[in-house]
C-alpha positions in Angstrom: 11.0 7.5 -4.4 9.7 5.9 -1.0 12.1 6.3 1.6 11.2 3.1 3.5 10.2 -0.4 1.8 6.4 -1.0 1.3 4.6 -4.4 0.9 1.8 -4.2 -1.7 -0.6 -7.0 -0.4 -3.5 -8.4 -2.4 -5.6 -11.5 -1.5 -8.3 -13.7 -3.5 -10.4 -15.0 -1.0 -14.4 -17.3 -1.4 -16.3 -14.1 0.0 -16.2 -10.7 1.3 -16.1 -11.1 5.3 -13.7 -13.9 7.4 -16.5 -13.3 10.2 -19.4 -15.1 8.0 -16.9 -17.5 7.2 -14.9 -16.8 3.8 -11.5 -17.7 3.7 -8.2 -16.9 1.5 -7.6 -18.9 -2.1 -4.6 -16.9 -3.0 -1.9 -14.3 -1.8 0.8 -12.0 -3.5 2.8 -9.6 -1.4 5.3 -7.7 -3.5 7.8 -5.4 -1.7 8.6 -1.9 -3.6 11.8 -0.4 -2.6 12.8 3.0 -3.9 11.3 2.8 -7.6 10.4 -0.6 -8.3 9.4 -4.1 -7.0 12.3 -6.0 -5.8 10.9 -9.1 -3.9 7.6 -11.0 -4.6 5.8 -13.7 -2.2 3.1 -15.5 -4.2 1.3 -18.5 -3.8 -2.5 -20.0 -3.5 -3.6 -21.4 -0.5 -5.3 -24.5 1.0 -8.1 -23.4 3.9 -9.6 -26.7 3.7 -13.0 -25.2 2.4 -14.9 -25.6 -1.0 -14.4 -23.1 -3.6 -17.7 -20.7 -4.8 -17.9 -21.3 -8.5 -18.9 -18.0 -8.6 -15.4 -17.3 -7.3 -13.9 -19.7 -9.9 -15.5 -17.7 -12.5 -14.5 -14.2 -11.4 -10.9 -15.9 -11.1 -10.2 -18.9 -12.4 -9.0 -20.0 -8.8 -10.2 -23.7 -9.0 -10.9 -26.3 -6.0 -8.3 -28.3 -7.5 -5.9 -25.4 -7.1 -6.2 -25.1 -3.9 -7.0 -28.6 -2.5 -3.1 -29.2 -4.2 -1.6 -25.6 -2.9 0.4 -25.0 0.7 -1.5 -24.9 4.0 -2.3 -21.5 5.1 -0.8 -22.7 8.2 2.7 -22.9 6.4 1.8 -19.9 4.0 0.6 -16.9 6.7 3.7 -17.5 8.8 5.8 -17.2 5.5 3.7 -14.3 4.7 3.7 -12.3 8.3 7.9 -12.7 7.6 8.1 -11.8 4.2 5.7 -8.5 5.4 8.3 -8.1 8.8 7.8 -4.6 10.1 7.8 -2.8 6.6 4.4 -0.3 5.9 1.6 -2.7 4.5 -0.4 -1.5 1.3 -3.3 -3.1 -0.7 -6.4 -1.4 -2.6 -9.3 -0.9 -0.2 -6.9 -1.7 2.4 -9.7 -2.7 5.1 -10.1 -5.7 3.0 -7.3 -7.3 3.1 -6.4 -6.2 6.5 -9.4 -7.8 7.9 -8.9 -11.3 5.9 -5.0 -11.0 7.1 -5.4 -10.1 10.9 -8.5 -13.0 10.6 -6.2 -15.7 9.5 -3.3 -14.7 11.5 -5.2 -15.3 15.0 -6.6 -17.9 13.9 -2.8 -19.5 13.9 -2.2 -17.7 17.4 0.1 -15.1 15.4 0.0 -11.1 14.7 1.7 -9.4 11.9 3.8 -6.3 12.8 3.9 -3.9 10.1 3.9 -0.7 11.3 1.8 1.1 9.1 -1.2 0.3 6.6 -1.8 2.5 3.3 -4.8 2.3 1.1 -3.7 3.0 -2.4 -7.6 3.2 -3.5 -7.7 6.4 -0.7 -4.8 7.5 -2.3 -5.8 7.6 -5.4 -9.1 9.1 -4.8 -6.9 12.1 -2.8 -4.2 12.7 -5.9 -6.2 12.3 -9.2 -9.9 13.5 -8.1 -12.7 13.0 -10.7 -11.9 9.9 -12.1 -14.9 8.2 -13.7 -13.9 5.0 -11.4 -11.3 3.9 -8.6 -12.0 0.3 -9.1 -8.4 -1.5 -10.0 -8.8 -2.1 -13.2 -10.5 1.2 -14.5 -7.7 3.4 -12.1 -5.3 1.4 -13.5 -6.4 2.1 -17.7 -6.9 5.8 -16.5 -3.1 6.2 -15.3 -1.9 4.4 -18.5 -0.9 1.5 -16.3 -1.7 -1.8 -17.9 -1.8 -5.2 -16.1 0.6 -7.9 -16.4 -1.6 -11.0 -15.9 -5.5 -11.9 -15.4 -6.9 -9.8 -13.2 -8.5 -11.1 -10.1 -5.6 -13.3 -9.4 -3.1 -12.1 -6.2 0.0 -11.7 -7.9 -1.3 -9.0 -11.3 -3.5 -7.2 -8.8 -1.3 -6.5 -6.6 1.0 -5.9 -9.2 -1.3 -3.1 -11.0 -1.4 -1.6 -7.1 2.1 -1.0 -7.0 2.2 0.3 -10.0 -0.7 2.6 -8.6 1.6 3.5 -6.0 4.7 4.2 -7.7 2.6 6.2 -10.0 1.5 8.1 -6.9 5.4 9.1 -5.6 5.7 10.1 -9.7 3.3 12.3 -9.1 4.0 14.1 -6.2 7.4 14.6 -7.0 7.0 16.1 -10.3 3.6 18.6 -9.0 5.2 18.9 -5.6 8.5 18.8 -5.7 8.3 15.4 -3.0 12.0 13.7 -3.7 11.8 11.2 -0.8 8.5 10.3 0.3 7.9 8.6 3.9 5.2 6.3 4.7 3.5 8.3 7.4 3.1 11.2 4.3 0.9 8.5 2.9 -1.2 7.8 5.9 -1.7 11.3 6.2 -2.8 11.8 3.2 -5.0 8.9 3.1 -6.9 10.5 6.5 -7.7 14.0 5.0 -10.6 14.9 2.1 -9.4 15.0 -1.2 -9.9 18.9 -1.7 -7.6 19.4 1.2 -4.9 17.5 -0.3 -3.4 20.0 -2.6 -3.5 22.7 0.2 -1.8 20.5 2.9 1.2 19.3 0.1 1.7 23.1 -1.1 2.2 23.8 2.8 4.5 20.3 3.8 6.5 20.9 0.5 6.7 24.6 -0.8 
């Protein structure tokens, strides 16, 4: 169990980088408190630029989608409330951090989480030698199976929870960890994977 809440965020966006330009198509941000997801915000979003078809075919995100979806002035407000000052989470966290802070000052506005985990570090720290740590591959490997089609927000970030919650199973049942704080995931995020087991034995023995 996580003692604090923690947002699981996951954007589709037209490209890897909001410095050469790309933008966001879609958002899911899905709170976990204690064992499970209790809040979702979800929605595609409307940057006023034309959609890669390469995009549309990794995600079926279409330009009519988004021409007819809410502003991303109306929806990164929304999102930077929904997030309030809880730990932020996503899978190769740098990603989504960078399209989030991008968009943000671009409206004039910072989010204020406190924190930000990456549940792809994690995972590379807690189950070592997996053949992959890609979402979908992690995902069949822990036996957790997605809800939707990935490569849309709302099943990715889904299947990262799920990563997550799959995580605080884990170190409870190996480590004895009954309530597991935030900052025990930043700090395991920061260290090499072969010193994980070490440092947990120590923290939690």
């Amino acid at each position: 169990m996580y003692s604090q809440p923690i947002v699981m965020l996951d954007f589709e966006t037209t490209g890897l980088s909001p410095a050469s330009g790309d933008r966001i198509t879609e958002v899911a941000a899905l709170r976990i408190r204690d064992g499970d997801i209790v809040e979702r915000y979800v929605s595609l979003v409307n940057c006023h630029v034309r959609i890669p078809a390469f995009i549309t075919q990794l995600t079926g995100i279409t330009q009519r989608m988004v021409d007819d979806a809410p502003c991303v002035s109306q929806v990164i407000p929304e999102l930077i409330d929904f997030i309030g000052s809880d730990t932020l989470a996503a899978h190769n966290a740098s990603f989504d951090e960078k399209f989030l802070n991008s968009e943000s000052l671009a409206l004039g506005m910072r989010p204020r989480y406190r924190r930000m985990v990456c549940s792809l570090k994690l995972s590379r720290r807690l189950f070592p030698g997996l053949p992959s740590y890609k979402l979908g591959m992690l995902s069949s490997a822990l036996g957790i199976r997605f809800s939707g089609q990935a490569h849309r927000a709302e099943a990715d970030a889904e299947a990262s929870a799920r990563v997550l919650l799959h995580a605080a199973d884990y170190l409870g049942q190996t480590y004895g960890v009954e309530r597991i704080d935030p900052e025990l995931l930043e700090r395991l995020n920061a260290l090499s994977a072969a010193r994980v087991p070490h440092f947990l034995r120590q923290a939690f023995s």
